[in-house]
Residue, then its C-alpha position, 0 to 999 in steps of 0.5 A: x707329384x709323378x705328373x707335376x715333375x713329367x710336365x717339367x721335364x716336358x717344358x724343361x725339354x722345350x725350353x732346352x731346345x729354344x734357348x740353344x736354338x735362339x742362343x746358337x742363331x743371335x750369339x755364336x760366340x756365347x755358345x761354346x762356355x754354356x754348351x761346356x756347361x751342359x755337357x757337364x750337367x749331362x755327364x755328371x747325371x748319366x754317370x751317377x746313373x750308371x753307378x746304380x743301374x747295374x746293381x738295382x737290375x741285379x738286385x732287382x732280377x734276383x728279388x723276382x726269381x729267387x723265392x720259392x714257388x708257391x703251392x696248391x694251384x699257383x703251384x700246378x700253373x708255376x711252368x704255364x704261367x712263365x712260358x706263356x708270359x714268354x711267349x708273348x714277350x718274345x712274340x711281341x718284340x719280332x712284331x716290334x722290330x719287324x713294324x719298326x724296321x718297316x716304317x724305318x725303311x719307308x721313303x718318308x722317314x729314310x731322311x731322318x738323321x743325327x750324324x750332323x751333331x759332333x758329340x753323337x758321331x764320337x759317340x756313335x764311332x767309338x760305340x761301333x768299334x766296341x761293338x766290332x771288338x765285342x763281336x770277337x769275343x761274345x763267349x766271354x760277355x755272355x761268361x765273363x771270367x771276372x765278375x766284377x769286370x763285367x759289371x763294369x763292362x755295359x757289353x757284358x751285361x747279358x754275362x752279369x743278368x745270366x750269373x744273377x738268373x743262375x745265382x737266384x735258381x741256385x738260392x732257392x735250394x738253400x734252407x728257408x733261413x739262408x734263403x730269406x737272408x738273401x733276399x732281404x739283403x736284395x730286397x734292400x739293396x734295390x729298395x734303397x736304389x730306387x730311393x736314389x733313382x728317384x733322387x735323380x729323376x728329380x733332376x730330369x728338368x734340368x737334365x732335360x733341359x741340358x739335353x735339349x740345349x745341347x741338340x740344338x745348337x746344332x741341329x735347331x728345330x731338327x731334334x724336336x722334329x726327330x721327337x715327334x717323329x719318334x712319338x709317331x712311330x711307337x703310336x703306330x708300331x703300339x697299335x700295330x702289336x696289340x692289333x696283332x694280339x687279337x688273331x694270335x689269341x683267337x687261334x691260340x687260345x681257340x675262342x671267337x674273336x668277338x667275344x674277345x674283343x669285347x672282354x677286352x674293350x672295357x679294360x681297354x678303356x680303363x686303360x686309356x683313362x687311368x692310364x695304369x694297367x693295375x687299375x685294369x684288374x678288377x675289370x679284366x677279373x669280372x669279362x674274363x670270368x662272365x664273358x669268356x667263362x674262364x674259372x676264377x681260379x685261373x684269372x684269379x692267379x694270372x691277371x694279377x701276376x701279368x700286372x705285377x710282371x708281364x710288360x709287353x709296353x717293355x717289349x715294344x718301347x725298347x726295341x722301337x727306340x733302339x732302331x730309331x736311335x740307331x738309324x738316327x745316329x747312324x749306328x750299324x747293328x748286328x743280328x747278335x746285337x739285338x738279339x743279345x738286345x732283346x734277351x735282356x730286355x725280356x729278362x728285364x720287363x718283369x723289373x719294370x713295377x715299381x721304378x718311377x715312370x717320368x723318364x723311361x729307359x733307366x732300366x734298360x740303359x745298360x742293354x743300349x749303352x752295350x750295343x752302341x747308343x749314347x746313354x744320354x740320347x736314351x733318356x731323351x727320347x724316354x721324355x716321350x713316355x708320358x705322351x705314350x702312356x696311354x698306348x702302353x698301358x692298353x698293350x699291357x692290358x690287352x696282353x693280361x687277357x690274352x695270358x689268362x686266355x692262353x694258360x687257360x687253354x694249354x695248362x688247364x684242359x678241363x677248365x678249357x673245357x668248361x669255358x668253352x661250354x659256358x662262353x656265350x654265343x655269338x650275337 
């Protein structure tokens, strides 16, 4: 089902783009009344978005955080285990952003635009002087003093994620019943927003196709261009970050870099072939534990944690594409803007399980709506995750074993110890 609706979001995209083109080139004056017609359709889906997308990341993030730790040795490995997914969340996005702005800067790319169409240069004005007017007053986005104004506020979506984190801390002092009371409440709040997602998502063709129709009447062929470049550099930016897990681990984690590779090998290639990361734990399970000589007890707990929360495709696809859009609409950012960015993206890839996939960026949306980036040119450029996928899922992979590796070496030395004894030679 998930695969049959990508695919018509895909066609209903191309199809979008054919017929603004064709219709913009053969009758001008037929445009105005179906362009009308489109912006409806994409102000009326990206509303209804916005509408559930504050409460299911609020719902969401307290559902993660809120329930107590647990014992014995999940207990013990508790702090490790968070910093070391942090790590690399945050290692992982400089990498990003560094790789982007990089390919952004070369001479082949630089032409790249989208100014030329009139919908994103409003758009692109009225979000550059909302972001100067927020630069003035960042204290009160990061603690508003009105709670149920800053959920209306996308700039002043760190304040509302830091209350939530706050809020769910705060819960886990309170008696085991008053606890499980709230987090069945949030529980179904976010399960009955997913159902509604879901809902929408079943829109995306049309949407899609709305989207498509739009950009071409302007720019014709241009924004399937600007895709495919789009496409590109997240491939290259992709390889770029999980080829740059490899020395981080081998120097980190103190292990050969051989064996290392070819632990990860195999799960690499589950990866690419089922594109799931979850399908990935049995095989990380078995090369973690007979090749790299890492107790059961430490990848029994850490591999299956980083496929329920550590989403490094998160921490590249997000950045990626908010550079991209912003220097193809022509937006001007800010070091606090993304680093105001990047906190909520981490704080929101742990969230990423369980949200339908056709679309990517429904998550996030509040995080590039509140630094300037038209929302309905997100879910544009998340038609592409299908065709990235792939790339994603053999990040995420990667990054599991890279954890199992790092916990293991600073949070169990006597385990270290013994891996290090048991690993294999070199051949």
């Amino acid at each position: 089902m998930k695969r049959s609706l990508t695919v018509q979001c895909i066609v209903g995209l191309i199809l979008g783009i054919l017929a603004g083109t064709v219709l913009s080139r053969l009758e001008p004056t037929a445009v105005k009344p179906w362009l009308g017609a489109a912006e409806s359709v994409i102000r009326a889906w990206t509303n209804a978005l916005r509408l559930v997308v504050t409460p299911l990341v609020v719902a969401q993030l307290f559902v993660a955080i809120a329930p107590r730790a647990g014992k014995g040795d999940a207990a013990k490995l508790g702090v490790g285990i968070p910093v070391v997914f942090l790590g690399l969340l945050v290692f992982t996005m400089i990498c990003a952003l560094a790789a982007t702005a990089g390919l952004l800067a070369t001479p082949l790319v630089r032409h790249l635009s989208f100014t030329n169409l009139s919908t994103v240069g409003a758009g692109a004005q009225t979000a550059t002087a909302a972001g100067q007017a927020g630069a003035t007053s960042w204290l009160d986005d990061v603690i508003p003093p009105n709670l149920i104004a800053a959920a209306a506020r996308p700039e002043a979506i760190l304040g509302l994620m830091l209350f939530t984190l706050a809020f769910a801390l705060a819960a886990r002092r309170l008696a085991p019943e008053l606890q499980h009371v709230l987090e069945t409440a949030a529980r179904a709040v976010r399960d009955t927003l997913f159902v509604l997602i879901g809902w929408l998502l079943l829109l995306g063709p049309v949407l899609l196709f709305a989207l498509g129709f739009q950009s071409a009447v302007s720019s014709g062929f241009a924004v399937g261009q600007l895709l495919l470049w789009y496409i590109a550099i997240e491939i290259v930016v992709l390889l770029f970050c999980t080829a740059a897990l490899y020395p981080l681990t081998v120097l980190g984690g103190r292990i050969r870099l051989g064996s290392f590779a070819r632990s990860a090998f195999p799960a690499q290639v589950t990866a690419a072939a089922t594109r799931s990361s979850i399908a990935t734990v049995p095989v990380l399970l078995r090369e973690s534990e007979s090749r790299l000589g890492i107790p059961e007890r430490i990848s029994a707990l850490v591999i299956p944690l980083g496929g329920a929360a550590l989403k490094l495709s998160r921490a590249v696809s997000s950045p990626v594409k908010l550079l991209f859009l912003a220097r193809v609409l022509g937006l001007s950012l800010s070091p606090a803007q993304l680093v105001v960015f990047g906190i909520t993206t981490i704080l929101l890839s742990p969230t990423t399980a369980g949200v339908p996939s056709v679309i990517s960026g429904t998550r996030s949306l509040p995080a590039f709506v509140a630094v300037g980036i038209p929302p309905e040119y997100v879910i544009l450029f998340g038609a592409t995750t299908a065709i990235l996928d792939v790339f994603l899922t053999v990040l995420n992979t990667t990054g599991y074993l890279s954890a199992t590796v790092f916990v293991s070496r600073f949070f169990s030395p006597r385990e270290a110890g013994a891996r290090e004894a048991a690993a294999p030679a070199e051949p």
